[in-house]
NUGUMI-623214 format. One record per residue (C-alpha): residue number from 0; residue in one letter; z, x, y. Coordinates in Angstrom, 3 decimals, padded with zeros to 6 digits, m for minus. Each point is the difference from the previous one (the first is absolute). Layout:
N
[NUM A [Z X Y]] ...
//
This chain:
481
[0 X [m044.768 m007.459 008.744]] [1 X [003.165 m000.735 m002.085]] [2 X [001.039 001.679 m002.433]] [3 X [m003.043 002.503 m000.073]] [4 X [000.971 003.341 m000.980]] [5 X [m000.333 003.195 002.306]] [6 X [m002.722 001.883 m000.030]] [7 X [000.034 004.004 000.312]] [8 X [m002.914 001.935 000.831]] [9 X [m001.020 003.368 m000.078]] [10 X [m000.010 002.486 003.383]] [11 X [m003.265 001.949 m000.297]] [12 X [m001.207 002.262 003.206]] [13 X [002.545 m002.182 002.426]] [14 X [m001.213 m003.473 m001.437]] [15 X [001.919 m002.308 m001.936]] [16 X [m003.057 m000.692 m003.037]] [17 X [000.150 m003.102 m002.114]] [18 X [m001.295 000.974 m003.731]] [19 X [m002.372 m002.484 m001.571]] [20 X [002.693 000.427 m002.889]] [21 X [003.631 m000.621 m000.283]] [22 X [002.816 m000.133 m002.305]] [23 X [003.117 m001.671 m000.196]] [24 X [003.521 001.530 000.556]] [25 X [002.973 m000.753 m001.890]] [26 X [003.569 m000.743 001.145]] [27 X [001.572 001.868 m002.992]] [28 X [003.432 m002.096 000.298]] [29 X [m002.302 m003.557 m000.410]] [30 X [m003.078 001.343 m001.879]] [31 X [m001.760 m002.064 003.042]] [32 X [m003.065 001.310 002.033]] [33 X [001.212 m000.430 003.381]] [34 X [m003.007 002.242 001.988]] [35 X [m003.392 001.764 m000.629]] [36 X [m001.230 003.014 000.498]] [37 X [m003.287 001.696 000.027]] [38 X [m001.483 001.063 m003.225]] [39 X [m001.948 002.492 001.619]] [40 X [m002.781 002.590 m002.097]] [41 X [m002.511 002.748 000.263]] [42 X [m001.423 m001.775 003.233]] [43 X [003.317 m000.072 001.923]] [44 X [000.532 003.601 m001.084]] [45 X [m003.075 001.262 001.488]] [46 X [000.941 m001.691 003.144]] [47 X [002.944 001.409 000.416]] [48 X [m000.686 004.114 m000.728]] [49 X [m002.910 m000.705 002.392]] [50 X [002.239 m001.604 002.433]] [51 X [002.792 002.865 m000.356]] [52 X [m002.435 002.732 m000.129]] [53 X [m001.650 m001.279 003.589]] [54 X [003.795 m000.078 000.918]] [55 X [000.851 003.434 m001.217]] [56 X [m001.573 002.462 002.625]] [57 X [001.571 m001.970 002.770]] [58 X [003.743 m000.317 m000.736]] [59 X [m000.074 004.019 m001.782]] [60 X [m001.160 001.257 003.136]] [61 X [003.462 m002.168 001.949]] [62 X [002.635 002.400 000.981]] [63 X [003.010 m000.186 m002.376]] [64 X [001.871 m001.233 002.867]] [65 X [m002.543 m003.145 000.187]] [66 X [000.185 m000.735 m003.561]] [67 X [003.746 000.134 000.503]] [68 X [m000.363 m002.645 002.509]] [69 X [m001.557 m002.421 m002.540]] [70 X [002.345 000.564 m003.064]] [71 X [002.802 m000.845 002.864]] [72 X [m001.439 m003.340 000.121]] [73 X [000.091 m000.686 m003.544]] [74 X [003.166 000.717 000.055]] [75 X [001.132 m002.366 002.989]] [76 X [m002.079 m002.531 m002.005]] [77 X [001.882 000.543 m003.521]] [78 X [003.043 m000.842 002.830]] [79 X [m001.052 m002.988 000.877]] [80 X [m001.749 m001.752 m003.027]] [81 X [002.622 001.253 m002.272]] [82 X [001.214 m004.142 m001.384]] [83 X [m003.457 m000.577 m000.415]] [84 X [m001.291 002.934 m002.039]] [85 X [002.724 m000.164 m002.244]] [86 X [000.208 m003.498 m000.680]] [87 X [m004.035 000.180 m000.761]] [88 X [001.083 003.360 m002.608]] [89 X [002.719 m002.024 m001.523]] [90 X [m001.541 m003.178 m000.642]] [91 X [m003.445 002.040 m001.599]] [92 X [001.794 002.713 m002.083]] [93 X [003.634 m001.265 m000.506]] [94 X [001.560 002.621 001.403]] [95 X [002.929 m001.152 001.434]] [96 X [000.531 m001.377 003.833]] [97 X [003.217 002.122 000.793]] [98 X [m002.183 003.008 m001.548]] [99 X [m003.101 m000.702 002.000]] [100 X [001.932 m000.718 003.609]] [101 X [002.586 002.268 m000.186]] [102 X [m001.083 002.994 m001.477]] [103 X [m003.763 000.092 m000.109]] [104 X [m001.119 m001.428 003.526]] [105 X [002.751 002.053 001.513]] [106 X [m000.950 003.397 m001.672]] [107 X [m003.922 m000.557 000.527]] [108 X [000.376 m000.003 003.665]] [109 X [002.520 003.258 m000.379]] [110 X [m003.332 001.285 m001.652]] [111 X [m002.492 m000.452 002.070]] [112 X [002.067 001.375 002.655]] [113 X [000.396 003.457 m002.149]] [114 X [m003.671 m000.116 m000.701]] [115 X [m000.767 m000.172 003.727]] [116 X [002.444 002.755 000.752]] [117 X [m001.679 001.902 m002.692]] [118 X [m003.504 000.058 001.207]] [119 X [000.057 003.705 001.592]] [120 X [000.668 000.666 m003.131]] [121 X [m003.597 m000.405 m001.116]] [122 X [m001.453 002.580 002.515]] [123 X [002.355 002.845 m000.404]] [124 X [m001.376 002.889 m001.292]] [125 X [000.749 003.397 m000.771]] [126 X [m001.112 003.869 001.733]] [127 X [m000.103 002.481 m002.428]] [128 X [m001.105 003.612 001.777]] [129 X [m002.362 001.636 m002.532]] [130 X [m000.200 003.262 001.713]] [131 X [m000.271 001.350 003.421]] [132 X [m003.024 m001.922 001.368]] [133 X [m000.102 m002.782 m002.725]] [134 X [001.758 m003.261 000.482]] [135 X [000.765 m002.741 m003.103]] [136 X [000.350 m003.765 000.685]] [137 X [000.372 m002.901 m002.055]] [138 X [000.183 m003.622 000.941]] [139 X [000.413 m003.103 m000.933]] [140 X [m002.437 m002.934 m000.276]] [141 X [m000.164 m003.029 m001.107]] [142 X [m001.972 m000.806 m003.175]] [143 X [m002.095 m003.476 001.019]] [144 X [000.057 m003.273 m001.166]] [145 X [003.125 m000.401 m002.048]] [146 X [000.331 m002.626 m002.622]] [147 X [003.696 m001.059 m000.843]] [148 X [000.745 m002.382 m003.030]] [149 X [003.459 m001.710 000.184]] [150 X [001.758 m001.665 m002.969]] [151 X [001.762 m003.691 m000.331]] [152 X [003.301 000.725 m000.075]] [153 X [000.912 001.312 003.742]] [154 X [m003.594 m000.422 001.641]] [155 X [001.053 000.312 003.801]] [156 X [002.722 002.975 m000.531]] [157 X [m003.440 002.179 m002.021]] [158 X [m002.581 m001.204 002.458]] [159 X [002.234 001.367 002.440]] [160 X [000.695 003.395 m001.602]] [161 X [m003.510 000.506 m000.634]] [162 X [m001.364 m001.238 003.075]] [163 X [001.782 001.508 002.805]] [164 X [m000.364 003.399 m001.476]] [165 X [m003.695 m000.411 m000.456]] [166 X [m000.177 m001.227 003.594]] [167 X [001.922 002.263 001.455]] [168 X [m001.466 003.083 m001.440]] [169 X [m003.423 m001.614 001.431]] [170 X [m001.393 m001.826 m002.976]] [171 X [m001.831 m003.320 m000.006]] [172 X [001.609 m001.977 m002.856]] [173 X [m001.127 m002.795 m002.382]] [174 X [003.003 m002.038 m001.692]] [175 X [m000.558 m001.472 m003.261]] [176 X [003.022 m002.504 m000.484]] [177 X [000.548 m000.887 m003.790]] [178 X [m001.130 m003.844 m001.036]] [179 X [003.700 m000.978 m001.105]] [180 X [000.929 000.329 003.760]] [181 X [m002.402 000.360 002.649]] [182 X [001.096 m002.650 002.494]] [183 X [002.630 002.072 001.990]] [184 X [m002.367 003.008 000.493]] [185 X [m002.952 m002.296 000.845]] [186 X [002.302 m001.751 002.750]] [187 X [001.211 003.600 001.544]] [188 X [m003.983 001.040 m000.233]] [189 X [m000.355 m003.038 002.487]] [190 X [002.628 001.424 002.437]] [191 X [m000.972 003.236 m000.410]] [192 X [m003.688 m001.387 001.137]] [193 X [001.378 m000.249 003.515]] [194 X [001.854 003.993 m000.013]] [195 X [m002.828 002.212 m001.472]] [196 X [m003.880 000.954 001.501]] [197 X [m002.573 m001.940 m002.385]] [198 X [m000.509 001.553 m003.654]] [199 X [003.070 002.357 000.420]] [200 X [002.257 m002.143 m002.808]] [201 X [m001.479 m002.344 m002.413]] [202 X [001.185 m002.298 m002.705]] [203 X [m001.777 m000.766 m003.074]] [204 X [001.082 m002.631 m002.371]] [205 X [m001.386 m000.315 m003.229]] [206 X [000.698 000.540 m003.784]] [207 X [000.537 003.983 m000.453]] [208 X [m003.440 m000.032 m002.798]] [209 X [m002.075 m001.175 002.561]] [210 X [000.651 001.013 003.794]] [211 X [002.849 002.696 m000.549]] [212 X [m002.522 001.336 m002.986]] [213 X [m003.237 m000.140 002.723]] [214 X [002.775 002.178 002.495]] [215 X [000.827 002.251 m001.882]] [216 X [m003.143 000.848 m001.322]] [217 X [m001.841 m000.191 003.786]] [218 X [m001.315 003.657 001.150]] [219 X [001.305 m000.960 003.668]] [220 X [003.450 m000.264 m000.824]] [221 X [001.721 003.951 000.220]] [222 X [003.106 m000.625 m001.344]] [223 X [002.110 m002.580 m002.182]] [224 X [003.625 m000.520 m000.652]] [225 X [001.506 m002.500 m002.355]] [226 X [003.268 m001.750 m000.845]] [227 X [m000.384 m001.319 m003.425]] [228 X [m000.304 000.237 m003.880]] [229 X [m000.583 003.507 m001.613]] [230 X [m002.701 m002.203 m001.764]] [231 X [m001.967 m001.156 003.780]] [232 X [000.430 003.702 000.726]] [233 X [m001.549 001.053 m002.979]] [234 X [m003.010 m002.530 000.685]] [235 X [m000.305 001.035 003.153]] [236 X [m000.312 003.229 m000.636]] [237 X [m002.834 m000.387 m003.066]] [238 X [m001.611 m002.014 003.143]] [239 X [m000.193 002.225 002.583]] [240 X [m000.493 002.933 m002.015]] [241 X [m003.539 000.191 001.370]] [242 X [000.569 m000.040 003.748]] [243 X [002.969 002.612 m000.244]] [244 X [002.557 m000.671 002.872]] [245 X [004.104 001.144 000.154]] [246 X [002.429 m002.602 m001.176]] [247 X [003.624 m001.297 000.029]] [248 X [001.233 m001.418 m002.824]] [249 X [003.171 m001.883 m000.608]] [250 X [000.305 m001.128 m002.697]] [251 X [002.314 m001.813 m003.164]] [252 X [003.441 000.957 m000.677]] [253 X [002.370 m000.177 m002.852]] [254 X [003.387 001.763 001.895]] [255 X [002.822 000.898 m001.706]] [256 X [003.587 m000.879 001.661]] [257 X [002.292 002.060 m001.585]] [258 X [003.624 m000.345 000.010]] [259 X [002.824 002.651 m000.813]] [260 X [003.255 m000.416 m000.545]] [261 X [001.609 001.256 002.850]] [262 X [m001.871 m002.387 002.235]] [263 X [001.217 m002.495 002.601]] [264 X [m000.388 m002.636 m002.785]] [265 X [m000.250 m003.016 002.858]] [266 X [m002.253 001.838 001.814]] [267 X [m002.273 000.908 m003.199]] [268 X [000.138 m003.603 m000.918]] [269 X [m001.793 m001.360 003.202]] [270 X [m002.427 002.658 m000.367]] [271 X [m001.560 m000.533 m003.283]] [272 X [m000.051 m004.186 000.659]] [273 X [m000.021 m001.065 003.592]] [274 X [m001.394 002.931 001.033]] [275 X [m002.750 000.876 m002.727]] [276 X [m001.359 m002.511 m002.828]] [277 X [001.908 m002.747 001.228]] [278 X [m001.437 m000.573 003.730]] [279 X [m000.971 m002.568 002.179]] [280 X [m003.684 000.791 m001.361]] [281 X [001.042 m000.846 m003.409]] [282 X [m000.280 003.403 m001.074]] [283 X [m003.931 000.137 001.189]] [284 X [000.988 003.501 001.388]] [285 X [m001.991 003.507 m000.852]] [286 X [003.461 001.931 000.008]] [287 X [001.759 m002.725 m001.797]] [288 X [002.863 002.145 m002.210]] [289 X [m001.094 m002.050 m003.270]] [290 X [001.367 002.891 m002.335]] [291 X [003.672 m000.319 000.753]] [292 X [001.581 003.351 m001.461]] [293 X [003.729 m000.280 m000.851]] [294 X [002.765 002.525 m001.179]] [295 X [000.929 m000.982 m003.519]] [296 X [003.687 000.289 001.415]] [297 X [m000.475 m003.320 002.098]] [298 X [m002.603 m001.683 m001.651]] [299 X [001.132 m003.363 m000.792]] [300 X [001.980 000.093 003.805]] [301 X [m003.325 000.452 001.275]] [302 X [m001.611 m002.636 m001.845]] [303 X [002.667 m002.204 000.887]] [304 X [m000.105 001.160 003.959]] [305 X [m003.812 m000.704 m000.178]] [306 X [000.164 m003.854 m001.355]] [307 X [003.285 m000.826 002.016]] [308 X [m002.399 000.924 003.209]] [309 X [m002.870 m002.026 m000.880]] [310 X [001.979 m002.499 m000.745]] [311 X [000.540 m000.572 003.551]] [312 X [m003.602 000.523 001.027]] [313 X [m001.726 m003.412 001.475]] [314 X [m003.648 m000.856 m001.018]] [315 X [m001.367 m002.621 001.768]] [316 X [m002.056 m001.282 003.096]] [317 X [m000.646 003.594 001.371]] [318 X [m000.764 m001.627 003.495]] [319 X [003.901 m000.700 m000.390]] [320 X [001.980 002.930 001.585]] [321 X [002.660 m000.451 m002.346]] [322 X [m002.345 001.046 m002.914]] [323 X [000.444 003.156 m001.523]] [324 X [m003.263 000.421 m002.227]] [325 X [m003.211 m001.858 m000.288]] [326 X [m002.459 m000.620 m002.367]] [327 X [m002.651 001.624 m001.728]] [328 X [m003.116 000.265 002.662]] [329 X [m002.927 m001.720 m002.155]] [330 X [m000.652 m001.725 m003.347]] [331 X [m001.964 003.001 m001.213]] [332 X [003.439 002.265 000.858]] [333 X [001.815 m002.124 m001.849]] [334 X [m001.785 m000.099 m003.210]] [335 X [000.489 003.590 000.146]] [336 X [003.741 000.324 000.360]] [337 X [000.833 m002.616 m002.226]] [338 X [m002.237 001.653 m002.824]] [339 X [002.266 002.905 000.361]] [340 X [002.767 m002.238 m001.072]] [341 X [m001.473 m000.770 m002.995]] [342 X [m000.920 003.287 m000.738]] [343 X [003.539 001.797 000.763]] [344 X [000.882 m002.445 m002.827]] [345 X [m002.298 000.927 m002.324]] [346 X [000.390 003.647 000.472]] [347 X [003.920 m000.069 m001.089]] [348 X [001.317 m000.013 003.447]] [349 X [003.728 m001.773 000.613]] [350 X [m000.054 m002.730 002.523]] [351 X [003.091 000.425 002.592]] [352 X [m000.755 m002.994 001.866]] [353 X [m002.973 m001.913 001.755]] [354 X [m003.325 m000.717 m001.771]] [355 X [m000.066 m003.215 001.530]] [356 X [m003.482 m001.631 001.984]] [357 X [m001.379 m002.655 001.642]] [358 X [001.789 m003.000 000.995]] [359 X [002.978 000.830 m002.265]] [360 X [000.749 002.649 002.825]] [361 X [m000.751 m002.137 003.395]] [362 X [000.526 m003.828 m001.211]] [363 X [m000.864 m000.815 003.678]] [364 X [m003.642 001.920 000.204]] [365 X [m000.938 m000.715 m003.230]] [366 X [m003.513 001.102 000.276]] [367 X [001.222 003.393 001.641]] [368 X [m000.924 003.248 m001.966]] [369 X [003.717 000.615 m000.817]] [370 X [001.663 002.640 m002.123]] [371 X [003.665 000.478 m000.335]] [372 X [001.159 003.475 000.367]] [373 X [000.097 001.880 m003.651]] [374 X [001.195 002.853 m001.317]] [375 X [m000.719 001.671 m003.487]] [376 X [001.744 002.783 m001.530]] [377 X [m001.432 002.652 m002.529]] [378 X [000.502 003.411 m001.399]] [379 X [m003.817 000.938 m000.085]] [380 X [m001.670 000.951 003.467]] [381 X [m003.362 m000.680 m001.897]] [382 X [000.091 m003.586 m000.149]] [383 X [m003.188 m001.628 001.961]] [384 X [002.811 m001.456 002.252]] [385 X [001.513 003.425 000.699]] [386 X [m003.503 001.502 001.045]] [387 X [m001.831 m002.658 001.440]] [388 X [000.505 m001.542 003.458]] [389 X [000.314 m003.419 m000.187]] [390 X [000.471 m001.090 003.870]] [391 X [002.520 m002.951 m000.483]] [392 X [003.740 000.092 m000.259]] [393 X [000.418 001.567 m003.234]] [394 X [001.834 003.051 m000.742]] [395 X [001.257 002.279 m003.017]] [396 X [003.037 001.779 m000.325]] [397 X [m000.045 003.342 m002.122]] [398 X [002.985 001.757 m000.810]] [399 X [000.245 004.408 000.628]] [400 X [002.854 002.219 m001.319]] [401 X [m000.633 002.868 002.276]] [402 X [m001.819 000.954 003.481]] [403 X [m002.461 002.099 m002.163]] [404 X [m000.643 m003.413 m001.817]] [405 X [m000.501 m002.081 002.800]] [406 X [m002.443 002.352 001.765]] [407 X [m002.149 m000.080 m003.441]] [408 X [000.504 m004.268 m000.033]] [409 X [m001.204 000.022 003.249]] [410 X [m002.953 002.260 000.153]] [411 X [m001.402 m001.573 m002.735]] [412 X [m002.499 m002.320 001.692]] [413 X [m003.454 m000.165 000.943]] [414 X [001.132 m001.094 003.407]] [415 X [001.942 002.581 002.889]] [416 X [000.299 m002.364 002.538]] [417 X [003.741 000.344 000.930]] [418 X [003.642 000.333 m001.667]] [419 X [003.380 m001.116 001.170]] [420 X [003.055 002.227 m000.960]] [421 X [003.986 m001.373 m000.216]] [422 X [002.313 003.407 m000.091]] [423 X [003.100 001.290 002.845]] [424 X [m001.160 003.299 m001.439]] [425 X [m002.229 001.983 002.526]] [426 X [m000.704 002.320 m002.560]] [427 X [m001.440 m002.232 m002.520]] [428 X [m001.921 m001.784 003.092]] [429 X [m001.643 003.159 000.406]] [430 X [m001.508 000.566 m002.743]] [431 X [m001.016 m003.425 m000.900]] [432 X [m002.034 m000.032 003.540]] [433 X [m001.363 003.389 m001.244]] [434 X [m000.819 m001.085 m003.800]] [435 X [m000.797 m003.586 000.001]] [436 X [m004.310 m000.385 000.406]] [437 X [m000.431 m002.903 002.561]] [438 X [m000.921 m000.053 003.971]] [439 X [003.354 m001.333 000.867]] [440 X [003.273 000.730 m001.239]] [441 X [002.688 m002.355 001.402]] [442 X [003.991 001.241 m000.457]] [443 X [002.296 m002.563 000.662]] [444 X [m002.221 m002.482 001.322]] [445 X [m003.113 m001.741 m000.819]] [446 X [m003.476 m000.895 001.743]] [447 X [000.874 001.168 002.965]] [448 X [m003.322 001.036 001.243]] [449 X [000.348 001.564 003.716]] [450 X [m003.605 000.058 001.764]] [451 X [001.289 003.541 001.346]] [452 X [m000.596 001.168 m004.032]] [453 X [m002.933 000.141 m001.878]] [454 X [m000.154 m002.340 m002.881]] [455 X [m002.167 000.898 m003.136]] [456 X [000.372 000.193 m003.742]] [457 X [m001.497 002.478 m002.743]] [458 X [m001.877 m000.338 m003.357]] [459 X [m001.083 m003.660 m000.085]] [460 X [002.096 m000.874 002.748]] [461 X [m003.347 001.699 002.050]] [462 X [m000.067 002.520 002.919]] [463 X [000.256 000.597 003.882]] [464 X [002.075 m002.387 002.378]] [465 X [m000.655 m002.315 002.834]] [466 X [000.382 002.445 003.456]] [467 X [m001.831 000.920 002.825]] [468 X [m001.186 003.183 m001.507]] [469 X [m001.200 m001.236 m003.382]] [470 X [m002.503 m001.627 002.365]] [471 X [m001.619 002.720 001.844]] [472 X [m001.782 003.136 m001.744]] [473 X [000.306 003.356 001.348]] [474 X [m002.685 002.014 001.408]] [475 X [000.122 003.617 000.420]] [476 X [m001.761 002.248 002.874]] [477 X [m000.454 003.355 000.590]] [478 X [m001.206 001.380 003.546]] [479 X [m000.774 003.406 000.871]] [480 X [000.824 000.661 002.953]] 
//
């Protein structure tokens, strides 16, 4: 019919399931429902850990080599649906169309080919002689079902990450997609139908209290990994706490981006905007640098540097490719950042530039969740807006004296997701990489996230890292001979 919306549904045990509920989702650049998607609960759950867990013995017993085959597949699809995918990610989260097509699409299938390459990996084990007629062994296995919980703001690019490695170590694997943006997982889950056996991948939609809280909670799933909110992790670890399984979590971020004086200032410059607050997502980015940490010596350069280059950013239609950054991905979001405006005020915190929302930002989308990119500047690192993340395009710059200084600036968070340091001076590199608490410590570059690498943060940032490893357990043997 006309003008009827799509309609996603979930992939449960190699079947594409309506729900008997749905929910709207939002373009965030119109504030208009353009598709639904399931609103599935407890019931779908079920379905799907019964459906993996029939699935499990099957594909774990494959040869590596046969698993490969599959994950090849996915790739050569990723190839060929590329447009498609990311158009569907852009127009549901915001993210931005040259992002989405020419970065993500392209890098998944780069992934999934690793992750197939990597599957030996999963069944290597070690011989340890114990003595002249005893013989050691360990090997790796697989843990199960696996239940893998993907945020908003790059769902195909964590699906992925999670997904392949889970698969390839010889996992089943449940996806629970976040509500803001479900569509563009849902619609891979329906040409993924046609690559794997029945039950071996599954896709849940649903809000994360309901089905992703009946997941993680199930005594059939073995193992759960999740890109999100220290606070989701936090609740899902109270939940599970009675069915103990392992778990990866990555979580929120507050990263410092810290910029000497001897730096490539140009160079520096593009890395604490374009390259870290100031993306295509709008600053909706876990290793965001929102503490920008600047030499006394060329403060007010800096701060001048930093406005002259988002000056020239362009917020619009991010279906455009001549958009630089998008919008904010939901009206909940958006209440959120634009609360932290009002609260850098109150706190004392200067205004450089930005603060400005809504249609005042994007005359031509006025019911877009728009916010322009801001930056505050303050002495105090304990301002709310220093220590909490916000998620949105909103940064503060602190000023440091010394390298001492800066280190103490900087590991002064609850968060240790990441860090990006400015310097020509190996030296000082060094020890920065050595003293600064995160997962990640970036030198002379920014969010540059190689799959080759593992990616994980500390403290409140959360623990472990997607790979094909953190997916199998290890099992130790001793034989006499």
């Amino acid at each position: 019919m006309l003008g009827r919306m799509p309609e996603f549904r979930n992939l449960i045990g190699g079947e594409l399931v309506p729900s008997p509920r749905t929910m709207d989702t939002v373009n965030p650049a119109t504030g208009e429902a353009w598709a639904t998607i399931p609103a599935g609960g407890a019931a779908e759950a079920e379905a799907a850990v019964e459906a993996a867990g029939r699935a499990f013995p099957a594909w774990s017993a494959l040869p590596a080599l046969a698993r490969a085959h599959y994950l090849r597949k996915v790739s050569e699809l990723f190839v060929r649906h590329a447009e498609e995918l990311a158009r569907l990610e852009t127009r549901d989260n915001g993210r931005i169309l040259r992002d989405t097509l020419k970065r993500d699409l392209p890098g998944m299938a780069h992934l999934w080919q690793l992750a197939a390459g990597q599957c030996l990996d999963a069944v290597k084990g070690d011989t340890v002689l114990l003595g002249s007629d005893t013989l050691g062994l360990t090997r790796r296995e697989p843990y199960g079902v696996a239940v893998c919980i993907i945020p908003w703001n790059s769902p195909i690019s964590t699906f992925s990450a999670k997904a392949a490695y889970a698969l390839a170590a010889g996992n089943t694997v449940i996806v629970k997609p976040a509500e803001q943006a479900s569509a563009s997982v849902l619609r891979l889950g329906e040409l993924l139908a046609e690559v794997f056996p029945p039950g071996v991948l599954n896709i849940v939609s649903g809000l994360g209290e309901e089905v992703g809280d009946a997941l993680v909670r199930h005594r059939g799933v073995a193992k759960i990994s999740l890109t999100g909110s220290t606070a989701t992790g936090q609740a899902i670890t109270r939940a599970s706490a009675e069915a103990l399984k392992p778990m990866t979590f990555e979580l929120g971020g507050k990263s410092p981006n810290i910029v000497f004086p001897d730096a490539d200032l140009d160079a520096a410059t593009q890395g604490v905007t374009v390259n870290s607050v100031y993306t295509g997502n709008a600053g909706q980015v876990c290793v965001a640098g929102s503490r920008i940490l600047i030499h006394r010596s060329i403060w007010e350069e800096m701060l001048g540097r930093i406005e002259r280059a988002c000056a020239g950013l362009v917020l619009g239609d991010p279906l455009d490719l001549g958009t630089t950054m998008g919008p904010i991905v939901s009206a909940g979001q958006y209440e959120r950042v634009t609360s932290y405006l009002e609260l850098a005020e109150k706190e004392g915190a200067r205004l450089v530039f930005g603060a400005r929302t809504g249609a005042d930002v994007v005359p031509a989308l006025p019911g877009g969740y728009w916010v322009a990119p801001t930056l505050y500047a303050t002495e105090d690192n304990s301002l709310r807006v220093c220590q909490e993340e916000i998620f949105g395009p909103v940064a503060v710059a602190i000023p440091f004296s010394t390298e001492e200084e800066a280190v103490a600036i900087a590991n002064d968070s609850p968060y240790g997701l990441a860090a990006g340091v400015w310097t020509r001076d190996l030296g000082r590199a060094h020890r920065l990489v050595r003293d600064l608490r995160s997962g990640t410590v970036w030198v002379n570059t920014f969010r540059q996230m190689p799959p080759g690498l593992p990616f994980g943060g500390v403290k409140d940032s959360g623990y472990g890292h997607d790979s094909v490893l953190e997916y199998t357990r290890e099992k130790a043997a001793i034989i006499q001979i």
